[in-house]
N, C-alpha and C positions, 0 to 999 in steps of 0.2 A: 504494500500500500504506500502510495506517495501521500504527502501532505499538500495542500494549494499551494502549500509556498515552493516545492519541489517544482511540483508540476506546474506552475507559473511562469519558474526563474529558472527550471533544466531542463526539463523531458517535453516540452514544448516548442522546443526549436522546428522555427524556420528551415534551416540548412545543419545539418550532420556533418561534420568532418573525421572521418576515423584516421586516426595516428596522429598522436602530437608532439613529430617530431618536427625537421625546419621545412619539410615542403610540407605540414600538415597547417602549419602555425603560420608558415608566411601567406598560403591561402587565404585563412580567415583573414587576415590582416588586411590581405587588400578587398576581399569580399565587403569588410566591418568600414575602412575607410571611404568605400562610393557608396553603400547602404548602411549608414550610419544606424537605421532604427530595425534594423533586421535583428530575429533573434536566431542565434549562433551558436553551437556547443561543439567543441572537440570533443574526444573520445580516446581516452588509450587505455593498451590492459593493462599496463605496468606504471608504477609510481615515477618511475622516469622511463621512457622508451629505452629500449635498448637493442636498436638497430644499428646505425653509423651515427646518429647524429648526436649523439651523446659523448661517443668511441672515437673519432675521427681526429686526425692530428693536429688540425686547426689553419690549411693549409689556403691560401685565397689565390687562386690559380689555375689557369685558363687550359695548360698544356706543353710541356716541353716538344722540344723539336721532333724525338723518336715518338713521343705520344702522337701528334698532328701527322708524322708518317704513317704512323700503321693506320690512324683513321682516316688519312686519306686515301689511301688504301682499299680500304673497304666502303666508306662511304661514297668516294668521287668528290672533288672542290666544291663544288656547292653544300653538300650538306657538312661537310667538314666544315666550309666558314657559317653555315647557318649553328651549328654547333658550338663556333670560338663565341660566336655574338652572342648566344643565350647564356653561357659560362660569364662574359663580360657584364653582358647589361644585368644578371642576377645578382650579382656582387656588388652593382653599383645601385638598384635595387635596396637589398639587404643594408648597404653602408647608410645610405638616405635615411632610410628609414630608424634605425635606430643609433646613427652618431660611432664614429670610428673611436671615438674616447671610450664609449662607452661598452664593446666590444674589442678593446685594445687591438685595434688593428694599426699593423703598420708596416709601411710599404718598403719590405726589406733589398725586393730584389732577387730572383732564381735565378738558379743557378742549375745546368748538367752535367753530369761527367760524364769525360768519354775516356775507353781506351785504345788500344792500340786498334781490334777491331771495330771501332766505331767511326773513324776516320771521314767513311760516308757521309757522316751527316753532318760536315764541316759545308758540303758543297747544299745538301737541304736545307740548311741555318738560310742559304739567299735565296734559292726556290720559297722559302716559307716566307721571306719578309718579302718579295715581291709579292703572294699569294696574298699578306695580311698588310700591305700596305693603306690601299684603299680604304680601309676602317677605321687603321690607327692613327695612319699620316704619321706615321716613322716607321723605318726599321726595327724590329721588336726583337729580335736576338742579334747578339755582336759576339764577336770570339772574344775569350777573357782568360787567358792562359796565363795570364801576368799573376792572377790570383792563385796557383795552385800552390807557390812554393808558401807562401802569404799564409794560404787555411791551413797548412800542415800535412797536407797530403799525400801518400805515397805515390811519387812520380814515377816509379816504376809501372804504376797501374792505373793512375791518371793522366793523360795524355792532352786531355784538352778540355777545355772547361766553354759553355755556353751561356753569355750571361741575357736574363731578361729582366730589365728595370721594373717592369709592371706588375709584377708578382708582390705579394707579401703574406701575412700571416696573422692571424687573430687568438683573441680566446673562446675556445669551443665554448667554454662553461658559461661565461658571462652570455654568450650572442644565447646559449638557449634562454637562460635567466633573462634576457633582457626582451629576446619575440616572446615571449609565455608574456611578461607584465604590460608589454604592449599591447598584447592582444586581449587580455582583461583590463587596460586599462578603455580601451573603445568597446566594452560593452561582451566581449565572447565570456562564456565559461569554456572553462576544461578541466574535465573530470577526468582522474584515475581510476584505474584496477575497473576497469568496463572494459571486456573481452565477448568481442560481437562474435556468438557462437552461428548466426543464420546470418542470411540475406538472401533478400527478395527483389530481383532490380526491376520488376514489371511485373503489372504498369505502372503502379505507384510504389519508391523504393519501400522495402520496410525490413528492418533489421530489428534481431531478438536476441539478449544478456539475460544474464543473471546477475541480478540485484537484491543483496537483502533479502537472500532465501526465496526472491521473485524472480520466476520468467517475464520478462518485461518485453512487448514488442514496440517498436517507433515506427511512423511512418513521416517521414520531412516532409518538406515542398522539395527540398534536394539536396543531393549528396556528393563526398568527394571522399573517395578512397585512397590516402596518400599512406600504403604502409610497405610501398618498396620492396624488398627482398620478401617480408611474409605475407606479402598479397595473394599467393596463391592458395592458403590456408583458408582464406574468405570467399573466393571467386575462384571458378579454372582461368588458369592462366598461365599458359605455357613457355609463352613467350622473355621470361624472368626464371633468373639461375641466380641464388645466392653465391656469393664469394665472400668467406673469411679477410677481415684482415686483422694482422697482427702490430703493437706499438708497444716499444720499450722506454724507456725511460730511467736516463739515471742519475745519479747522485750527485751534489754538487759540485762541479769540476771551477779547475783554478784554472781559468785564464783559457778558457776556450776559445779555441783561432778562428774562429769563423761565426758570423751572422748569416741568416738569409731562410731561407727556403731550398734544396737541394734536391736532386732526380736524379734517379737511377735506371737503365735500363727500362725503355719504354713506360717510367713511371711507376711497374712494380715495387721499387727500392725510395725511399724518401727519407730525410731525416731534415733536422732543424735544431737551431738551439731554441731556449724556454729555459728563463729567470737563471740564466747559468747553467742550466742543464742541457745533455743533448737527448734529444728525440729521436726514436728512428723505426721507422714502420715498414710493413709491405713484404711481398717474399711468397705473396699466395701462389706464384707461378713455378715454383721450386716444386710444390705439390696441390695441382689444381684439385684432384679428385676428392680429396680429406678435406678440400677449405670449401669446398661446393654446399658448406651444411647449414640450415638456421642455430646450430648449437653455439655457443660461448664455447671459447678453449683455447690451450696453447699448444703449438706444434711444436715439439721439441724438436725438429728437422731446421722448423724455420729461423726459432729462436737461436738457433745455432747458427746458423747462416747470418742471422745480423749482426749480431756479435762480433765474427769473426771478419766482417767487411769493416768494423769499426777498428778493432782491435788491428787488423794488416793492411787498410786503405787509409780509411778516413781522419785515426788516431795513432799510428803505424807507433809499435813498443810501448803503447797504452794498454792499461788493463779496467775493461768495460763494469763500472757497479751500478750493479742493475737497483734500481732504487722502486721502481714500481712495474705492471706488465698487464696489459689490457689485449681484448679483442673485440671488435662489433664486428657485424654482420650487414656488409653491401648488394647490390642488386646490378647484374649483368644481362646482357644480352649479344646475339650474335654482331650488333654494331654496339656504340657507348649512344648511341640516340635515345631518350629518355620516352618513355610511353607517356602522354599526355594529349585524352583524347575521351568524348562523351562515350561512355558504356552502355548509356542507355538515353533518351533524352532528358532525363532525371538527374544521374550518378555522371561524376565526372573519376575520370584517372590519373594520375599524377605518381608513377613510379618511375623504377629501373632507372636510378638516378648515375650508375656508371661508376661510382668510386668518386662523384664530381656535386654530390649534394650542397655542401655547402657552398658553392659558386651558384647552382644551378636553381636553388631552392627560390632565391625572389622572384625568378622567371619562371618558374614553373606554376607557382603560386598566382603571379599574372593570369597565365594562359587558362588555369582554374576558373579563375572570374569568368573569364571571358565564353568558354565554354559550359559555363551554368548562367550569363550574362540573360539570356531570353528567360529564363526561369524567376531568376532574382528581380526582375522589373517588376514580374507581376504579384510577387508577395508585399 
């Protein structure tokens, strides 16, 4: 049994958003900013989501040069640049809207390494800034070789460094804390530990939890499913492969040589410093079939492997202390193109965010609007 005031101020929403993670939160946000008087409720099953966007290394970054290869690649130039543009404009998005102070973002500058095999993509570094010129109106990667003796790094195994000004890096923690109170401060709720066991996307959506020892069913004016890797637990949905990733973290280091943002191999490989410490993630391609899972975990394969890239590349006669070690759970596909698109004329979708949620979250959160936009007029 709900009380009036429940059923008033929660279970009476207008629009349903399930997942309140950053493409679930930036949604309402822009849904709440053009229909200010709309009523709005997220939904998640956990006290804090823990997908990516909780887990995620804090990274604000459109794509090294081997990343924009291989999806160029696969997608062809246009949607590769329709791609960099939604990475860009989501971030700028995201900054607007809640203030770079306020989500410690700051524009460090990436960085890729190459080695000896990587040589190639000295000559892709000008095929790319030709290709992203027209958007940027600059060259956006220059060779930066001057920097490797400078970060400390084993020159035997670094060979060329790629640098991109436009990169930087935030705080995961604040930017959730800070879209959550944004988005209760323009009028949404969002509620935890609501784990949507049904759904019904026709003709009218309607979804059913347990609540309070109640089966509880909803039916909105409309919906948006933004729950990424575990969307397919709610809806069939084939087209979505979860990928583990893994992040270390360690202990306070004296005099750490390098700032920035950093890539590895296709992006797999990433690390960064943080308050003195170094950061360093990724490695699911060492073992795709084990990290393909919704479970929480560490791979002891993989954790070894960053370790040891820190310990003989990046820190060469350093010894790595591991100070903390997390893993979230991302959402792939056979390109990095994000699914964002009406399910039904009711429910919109907004996954398979690529490894690229937090760039991609303000923009996708847009497109949400826009694809419930005929619905929302007439509530």
């Amino acid at each position: 049994m709900f009380s009036y005031w429940e059923q008033s101020t929660v279970w009476d929403a207008d629009v349903l958003i399930i997942g309140a993670g950053l493409v679930g939160l930036s949604a309402a946000a822009e849904i709440l900013e053009e229909f200010p008087g709309i009523k709005l409720t997220v939904l998640d099953r956990s006290s804090l989501p823990y997908g990516a966007s909780w887990k995620n290394a804090g990274f604000a970054c459109f794509g090294s040069v081997s990343e924009l290869k291989e999806d160029l690649m696969v997608l062809g130039a246009d949607k590769m640049l329709e791609l960099v543009t939604m990475r860009v404009e989501g971030l700028k998005r995201t900054r607007k809207r809640l203030g770079d102070q306020a989500i410690q973002y700051r524009p460090v500058g990436g960085y890729e390494l190459l080695g000896v095999e990587d040589d190639g993509l000295l000559d892709s570094m000008l095929e790319f800034n030709d290709l992203l010129h027209d958007y940027f109106a600059i060259d956006v990667f220059r060779q930066a070789d001057e920097f490797i003796e400078k970060f400390g790094f084993n020159q035997q195994a670094v060979k060329h460094l790629i640098l991109n000004p436009l990169e930087g890096h935030l705080h995961t923690g604040l930017l959730m804390k800070k879209l959550s109170s944004y988005v209760s401060s323009l009028g949404g709720m969002i509620i935890s530990g609501v784990e949507v066991l049904e759904m019904n996307k026709t003709p009218v959506p309607e979804i059913s939890f347990n609540w309070a020892h109640q089966r509880i069913r909803l039916s909105p004016k409309a919906m948006a499913i933004c729950t990424n890797a575990f969307t397919s637990q709610l809806i069939d949905q084939d087209e979505i492969k979860p990928g583990r990733g893994l992040v270390l973290l360690s202990k306070p280091m004296d005099n750490l040589p390098f700032k920035g943002t950093f890539h590895v191999d296709k992006g797999y490989f990433y690390f960064r410093d943080l308050e003195g410490r170094l950061l360093i993630g990724g490695g699911r391609n060492l073992d795709f079939e084990n990290e393909a899972t919704l479970q929480p975990g560490i791979n002891p394969l993989i954790k070894e492997r960053l370790i040891e890239l820190v310990e003989n590349t990046l820190l060469p006669g350093s010894t790595f202390d591991l100070e903390m070690e997390w893993s979230g759970v991302m959402a792939f596909g056979e390109d990095k193109m994000p699914i964002i698109r009406l399910q039904s004329p009711q429910v919109a979708l907004a996954v398979r965010m690529g490894g690229m949620g937090v760039a991609i979250a303000g923009k996708a959160g847009e497109l949400v609007k826009k694809c419930l936009e005929p619905i929302l007029r007439t509530i």
